[in-house]
N, C-alpha and C positions, 0 to 999 in steps of 0.2 A: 429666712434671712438670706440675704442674698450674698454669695460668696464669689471669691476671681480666682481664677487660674491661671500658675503661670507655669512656664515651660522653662526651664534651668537651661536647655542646649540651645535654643534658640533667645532667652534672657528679654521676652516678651508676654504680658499676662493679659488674660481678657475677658471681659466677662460670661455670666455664664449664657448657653445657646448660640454662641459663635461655633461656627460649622469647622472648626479644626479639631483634628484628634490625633492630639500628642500621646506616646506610649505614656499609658500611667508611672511607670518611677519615674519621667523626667518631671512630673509634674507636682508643684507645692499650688497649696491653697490657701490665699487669706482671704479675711473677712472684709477689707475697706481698699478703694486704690490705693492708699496713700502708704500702706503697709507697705504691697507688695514695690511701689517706687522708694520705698527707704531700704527695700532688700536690693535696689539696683536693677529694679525689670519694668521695662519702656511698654506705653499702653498700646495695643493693639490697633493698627488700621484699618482692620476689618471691622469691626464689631465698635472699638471708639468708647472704651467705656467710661472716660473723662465725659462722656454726655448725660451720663446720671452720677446723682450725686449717691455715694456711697453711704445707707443707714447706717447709724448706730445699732447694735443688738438690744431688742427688746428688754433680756435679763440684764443690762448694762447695771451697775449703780446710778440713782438716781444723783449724786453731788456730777461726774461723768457726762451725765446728757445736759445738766444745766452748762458744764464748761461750754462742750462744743455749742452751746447754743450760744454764748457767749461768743465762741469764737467767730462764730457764723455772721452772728452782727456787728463783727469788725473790733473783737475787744485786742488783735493782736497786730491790728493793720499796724499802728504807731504806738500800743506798748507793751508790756512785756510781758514773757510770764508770772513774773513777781506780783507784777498789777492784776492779773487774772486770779493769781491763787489768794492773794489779800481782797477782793471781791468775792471768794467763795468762803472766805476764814479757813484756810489750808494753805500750809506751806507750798514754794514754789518746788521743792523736791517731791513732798508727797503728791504734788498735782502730776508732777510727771512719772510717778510710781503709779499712778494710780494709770495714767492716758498708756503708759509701755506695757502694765500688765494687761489690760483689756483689748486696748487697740490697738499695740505695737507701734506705736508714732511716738514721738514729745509732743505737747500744744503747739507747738511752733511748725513742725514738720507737719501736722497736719493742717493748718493757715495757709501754709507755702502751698501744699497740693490743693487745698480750694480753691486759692488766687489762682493759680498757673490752669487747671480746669477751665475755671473761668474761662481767662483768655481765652484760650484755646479755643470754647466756641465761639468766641466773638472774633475769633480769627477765619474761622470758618462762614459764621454766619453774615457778617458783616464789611463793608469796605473802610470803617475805622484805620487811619493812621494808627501804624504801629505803636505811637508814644500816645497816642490817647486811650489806647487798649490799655497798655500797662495802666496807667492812671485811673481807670473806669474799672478796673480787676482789685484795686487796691496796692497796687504795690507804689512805694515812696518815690522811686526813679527808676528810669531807662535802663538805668546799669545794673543795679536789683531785678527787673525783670527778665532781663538778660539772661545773667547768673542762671535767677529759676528756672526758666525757663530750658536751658540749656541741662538743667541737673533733672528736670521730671519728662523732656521730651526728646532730652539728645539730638536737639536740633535749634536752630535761631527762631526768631519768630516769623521772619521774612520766610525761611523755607518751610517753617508749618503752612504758612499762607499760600504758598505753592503750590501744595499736598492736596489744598482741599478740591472735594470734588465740584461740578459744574453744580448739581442740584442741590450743593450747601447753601451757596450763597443767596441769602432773601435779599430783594429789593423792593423796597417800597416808594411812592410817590413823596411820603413825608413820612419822618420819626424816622426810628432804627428799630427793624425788624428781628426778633431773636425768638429761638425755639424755647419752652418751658417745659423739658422732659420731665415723664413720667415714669414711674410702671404700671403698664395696663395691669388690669383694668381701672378708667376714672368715667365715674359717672355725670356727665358735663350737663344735662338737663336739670339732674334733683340738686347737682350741687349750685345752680342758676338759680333754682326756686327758695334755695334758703336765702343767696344774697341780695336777689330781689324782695323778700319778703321782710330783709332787716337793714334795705339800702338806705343811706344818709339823704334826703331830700338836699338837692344841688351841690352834693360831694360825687354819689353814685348811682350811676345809672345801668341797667338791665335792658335791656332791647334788641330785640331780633340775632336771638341767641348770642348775644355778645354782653360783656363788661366792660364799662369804662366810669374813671373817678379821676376828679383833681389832686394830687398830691404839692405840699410842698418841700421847697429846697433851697435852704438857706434863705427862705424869704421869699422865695423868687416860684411863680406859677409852673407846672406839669401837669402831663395829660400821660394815661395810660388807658390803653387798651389792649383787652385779652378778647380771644375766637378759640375756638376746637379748631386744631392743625391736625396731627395725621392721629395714628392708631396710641400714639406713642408719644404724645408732644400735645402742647397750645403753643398759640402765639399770640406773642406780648411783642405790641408796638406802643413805643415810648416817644413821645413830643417832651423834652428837658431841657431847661435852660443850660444845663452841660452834662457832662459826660465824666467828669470825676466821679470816685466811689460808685459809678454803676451798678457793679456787685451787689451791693447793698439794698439797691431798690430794687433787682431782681430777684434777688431773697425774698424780700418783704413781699412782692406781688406775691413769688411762689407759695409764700404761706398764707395768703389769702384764700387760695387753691387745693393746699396740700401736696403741691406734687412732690415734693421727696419725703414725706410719708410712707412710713411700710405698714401698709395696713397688714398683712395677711396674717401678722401672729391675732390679732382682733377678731379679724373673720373667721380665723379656725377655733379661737374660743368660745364664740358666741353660735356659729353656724348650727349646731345643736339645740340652741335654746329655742323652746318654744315659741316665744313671743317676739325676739328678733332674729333667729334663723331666716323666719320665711321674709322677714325685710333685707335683710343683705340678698337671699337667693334672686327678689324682687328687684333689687336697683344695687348689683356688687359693682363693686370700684366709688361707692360714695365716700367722700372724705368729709372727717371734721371740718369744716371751713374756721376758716383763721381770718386775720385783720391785718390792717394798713397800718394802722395804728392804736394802742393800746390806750390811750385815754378816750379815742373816739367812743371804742368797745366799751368803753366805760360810763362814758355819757349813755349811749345807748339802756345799759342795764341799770343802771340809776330810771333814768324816765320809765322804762320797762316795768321798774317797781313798782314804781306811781300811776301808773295807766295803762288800762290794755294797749294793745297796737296800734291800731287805728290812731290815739290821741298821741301817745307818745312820738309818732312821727311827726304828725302836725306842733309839737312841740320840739321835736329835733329842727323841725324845717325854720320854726320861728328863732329856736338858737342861732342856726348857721346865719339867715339874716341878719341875726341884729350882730353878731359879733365876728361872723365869717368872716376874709378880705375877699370881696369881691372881684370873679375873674371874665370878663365879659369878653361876649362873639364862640363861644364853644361849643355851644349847640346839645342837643342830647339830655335838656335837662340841667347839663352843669352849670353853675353861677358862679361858683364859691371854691375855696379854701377853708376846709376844718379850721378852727379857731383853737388855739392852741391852751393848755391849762392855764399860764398865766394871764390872756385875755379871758378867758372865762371867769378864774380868779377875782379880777378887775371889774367884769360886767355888771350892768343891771339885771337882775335874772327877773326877776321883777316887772322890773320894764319892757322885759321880752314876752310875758306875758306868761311867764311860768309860775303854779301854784306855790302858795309863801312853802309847803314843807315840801315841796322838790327843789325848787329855788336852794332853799337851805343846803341840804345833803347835794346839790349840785356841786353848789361854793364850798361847801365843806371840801369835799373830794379831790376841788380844782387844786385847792390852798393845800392839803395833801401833798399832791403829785409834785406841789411850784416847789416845796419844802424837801421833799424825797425824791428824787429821779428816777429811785431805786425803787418806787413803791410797787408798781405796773411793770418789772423788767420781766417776770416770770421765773426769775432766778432763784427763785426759794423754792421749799417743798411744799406742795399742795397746803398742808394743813397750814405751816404759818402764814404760805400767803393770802389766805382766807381768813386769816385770825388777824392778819396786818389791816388788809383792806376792808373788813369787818369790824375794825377798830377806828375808821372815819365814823363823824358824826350822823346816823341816819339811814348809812349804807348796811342792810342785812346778809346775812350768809348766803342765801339766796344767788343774790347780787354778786357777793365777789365769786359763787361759782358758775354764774353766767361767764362772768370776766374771764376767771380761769380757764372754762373750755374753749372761747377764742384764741385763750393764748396757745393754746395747746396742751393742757395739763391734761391726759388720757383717763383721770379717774373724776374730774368733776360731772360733776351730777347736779343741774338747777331743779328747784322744786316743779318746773313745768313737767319736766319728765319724770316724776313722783307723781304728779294728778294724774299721767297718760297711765300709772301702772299700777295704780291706787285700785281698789277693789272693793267696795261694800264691806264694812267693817273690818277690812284687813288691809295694813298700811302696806309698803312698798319693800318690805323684807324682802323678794325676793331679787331683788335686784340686787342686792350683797353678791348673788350669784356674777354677775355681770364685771367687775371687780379681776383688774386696774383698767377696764376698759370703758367703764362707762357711759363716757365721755361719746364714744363712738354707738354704744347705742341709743344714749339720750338723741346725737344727731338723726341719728335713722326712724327712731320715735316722732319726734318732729316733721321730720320730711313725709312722715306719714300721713300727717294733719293736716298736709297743706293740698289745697284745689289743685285739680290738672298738673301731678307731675308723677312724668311717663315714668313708670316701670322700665 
C-alpha cells in the first residue's frame, strides 16, 4: 500500500522515494493525498505526487471502494453526497463515517482532491486555457476552481502553470497529449495481447504496439490513442470534439489499462502459488484490463457464449455495422461508434445476421441496461451483480463474470479459467486458494494461452 509523508515543520508531504529526509518526529504518515491536504500539507515539487492517483487500501470495505468508484465517475461533480449515499442504500452521515474512519476525507473532500489533481496535470502537461482546465477536470466554474485550487496547491492556477518544468509540457501535431501514470511495474506487451485478442472489429484497434478506438460524446465522434511513454507513464492522445469533463474520459481509458491499480497485495498473494507464481514472475506488472464501456463488455461476453472467438468477432464486426454510427476518414481500422443499448435494443439482430438464441439474449440484455442504467455500473457486490445480470433472459453466470472481471470486480472467475485449471477428474477447487484475487490470475491464465506474448 502505498503511503505519503509529510513533514509538520516544513507543512509539505510527498510521496514515497522522494530523496528528502526529514527527522522522523517531524514526520506524519498517511495513506491517500487527499488526507494529508485536509491535514493542511501542500504536495511536494519534487517528487509531484498529485501525478499518481492515490489507491484505496486492499482491506478497505467493500460498500467504500464501490463509493470512490462512484465518485471517480463523476457521481459528485453536480451532486451530492445525499445522492451518492441513496445510490449506495446508506445514509449521507454513515457514507461519511464510514469515508473519515478509513480514509480520513468526506466524499466531498476527496472529489475536490481528484478534480484539483487532475488539473494540475493538465496544467503541466498541456497549453489548455486556464478556464477550459477547470471545466475538462470537472469542476462547475472558474471561481470553484479557483477556490480549489488555491485550498489543495496554495497557489492560482496561472502560477502552477508557471512552476512547471520545460520537459512537462507534451506537444503534439494534433489532439492533447497527456501522461497516464502508473506504478511500475506495467506489463505493456501481454496487456496489448489481451486487448487485441478481444478488440471490437471498427471500434478498436492494436497496431504497432499502440491502442487506438473510437469513443462517443454526446453523440458527437472521438478518437483516442495510447503508446508506452516512459518507465512510469503511457500516453494517451485524445482527438474530442471538446474538452469538458475530460476527467472522465481519462478515467475511463485509465481503466482500460489499469494504471491506478495496486496490483502488489495480488502479486504477494499469489507469488507463492504454484501454478500462477511462475506467471506473474513471467510477465509482472500485468493488469486485469478493464473497458471503455460496460455494455460493450457486455456484448462481448454475450456473443463469447455463443461462439468461440473467431465467430464471435465476426459477429461483433456484423453488429457494429449494421447498428454502429458510422465514423469515416480514421484509418487504423476504425469505421464506427459502438452502438449504444437502446439502438441495440431497437435493432434487427436478426438482420444482422446473428443466430435466433444470441439474437435473443442480446435484445434481452440491451432492453435490460435501456430499463436499469444501474444494471452494468459495477456498484454492487460481486455476488448480486452476477445474480442481477444472471437474471436477464439467456445470459449465464458464466457470462456476467466475464462482465465483472472487465469491470474490475478482483474476485470474478469466468469458467474459461476453470477449464485452464480443471484436471482429469478433479474440478477447479484449488483455486479457492486464489481468493479475492482471482480475477488477476484468471488474467494471467489467459495471457498464457495466447500466441507470441513476450515474457
Amino acid at each position: 500500500m502505498t503511503t505519503y509523508s509529510a513533514v509538520v515543520t516544513t507543512g509539505i508531504y510527498c510521496r514515497s522515494g522522494c530523496g528528502t529526509k526529514p527527522r522522523a518526529e517531524n514526520v506524519r504518515t498517511f495513506a491517500h493525498p487527499a488526507v494529508a491536504e485536509a491535514h493542511g500539507f501542500r504536495a511536494c515539487l519534487r517528487c509531484r505526487p498529485y501525478r499518481v492517483a492515490g489507491p484505496i487500501a486492499a482491506d478497505a470495505p467493500e460498500l467504500l471502494c464501490r463509493a470512490v468508484q462512484l465518485i471517480i465517475a463523476g457521481a459528485l461533480d453536480t451532486g451530492t453526497e445525499a445522492a451518492l449515499g441513496a445510490r449506495l442504500a446508506v445514509s449521507p452521515r454513515h457514507l461519511r463515517r464510514l469515508f473519515t474512519q478509513h480514509l480520513g476525507v468526506t466524499p466531498d473532500q476527496l472529489a475536490r482532491s481528484r478534480r484539483a489533481h487532475f488539473a494540475r496535470r493538465l496544467l503541466d502537461d498541456t497549453d489548455l486555457p486556464v478556464a477550459d482546465v477547470a471545466f475538462a477536470s470537472g469542476f462547475g466554474s472558474v471561481r470553484q476552481f479557483n477556490r480549489d485550487m488555491r485550498l489543495v496547491f496554495r497557489a492560482a492556477p496561472l502560477e502552477l502553470r508557471s512552476r512547471r518544468r520545460r520537459a512537462d509540457r507534451l506537444v503534439a501535431d494534433g489532439g492533447l497529449v497527456m501522461r497516464l501514470p502508473f506504478a511500475p511495474p506495467l506489463h505493456w506487451p501481454a496487456l496489448l495481447a489481451v486487448l487485441a485478442e478481444r478488440a471490437v472489429p471498427g471500434v478498436e484497434s492494436v497496431r504497432a504496439g499502440g491502442y487506438r478506438r473510437t469513443i462517443s460524446l454526446d453523440g458527437e465522434a472521438g478518437l483516442l490513442e495510447v503508446r508506452a511513454g516512459g518507465a512510469d507513464h503511457l500516453l494517451l492522445r485524445a482527438h474530442l470534439p471538446f474538452w469538458e469533463g475530460l476527467i472522465h474520459v481519462v478515467e475511463r481509458v485509465g481503466r482500460i489499462f489499469g494504471v491506478a491499480a495496486d496490483i502488489a497485495p495480488a502479486q504477494a498473494a499469489l507469488a507463492g502459488d504454484p501454478l500462477i507464481g511462475p506467471l506473474i514472475a513471467a510477465r509482472p506488472g500485468l493488469r486485469v484490463p478493464g473497458a471503455w464501456g460496460a455494455f460493450e463488455i457486455a456484448v462481448d461476453a454475450v456473443l463469447a457464449q455463443h461462439a468461440a472467438r473467431p465467430r464471435a468477432r465476426e459477429q461483433m464486426a456484423a453488429l457494429v455495422g449494421a447498428a454502429g454510427q458510422p465514423v469515416p476518414g480514421l484509418g487504423h481500422g476504425l469505421t464506427h461508434l459502438f452502438p449504444s443499448a437502446a439502438t441495440v435494443a431497437a435493432a434487427d439482430l436478426r438482420g444482422a445476421g446473428l443466430p435466433r438464441d444470441t439474437a435473443e439474449t442480446l435484445g434481452a440484455l440491451a432492453r435490460a441496461v435501456v430499463q436499469d442504467e444501474t444494471l452494468l455500473d459495477g456498484a454492487s457486490p460481486l455476488a448480486d451483480f452476477v445474480r442481477a445480470v444472471g437474471s436477464v433472459p439467456g445470459v449465464t453466470e458464466d457470462t456476467a463474470h466475464r462482465i465483472a472481471l472487465r469491470l474490475g470486480y478482483d474476485d470474478a472467475f469466468p469458467a474459461v479459467a476453470r477449464d485452464i485449471t480443471r484436471t482429469p477428474g478433479e474440478d477447479s477447487a484449488g483455486a479457492a486458494a486464489w481468493r479475492p484475487w482471482r480475477a488477476f490470475a484468471a488474467t494471467h491464465l489467459a495471457v498464457a494461452q495466447l500466441p507470441t506474448v513476450p515474457a
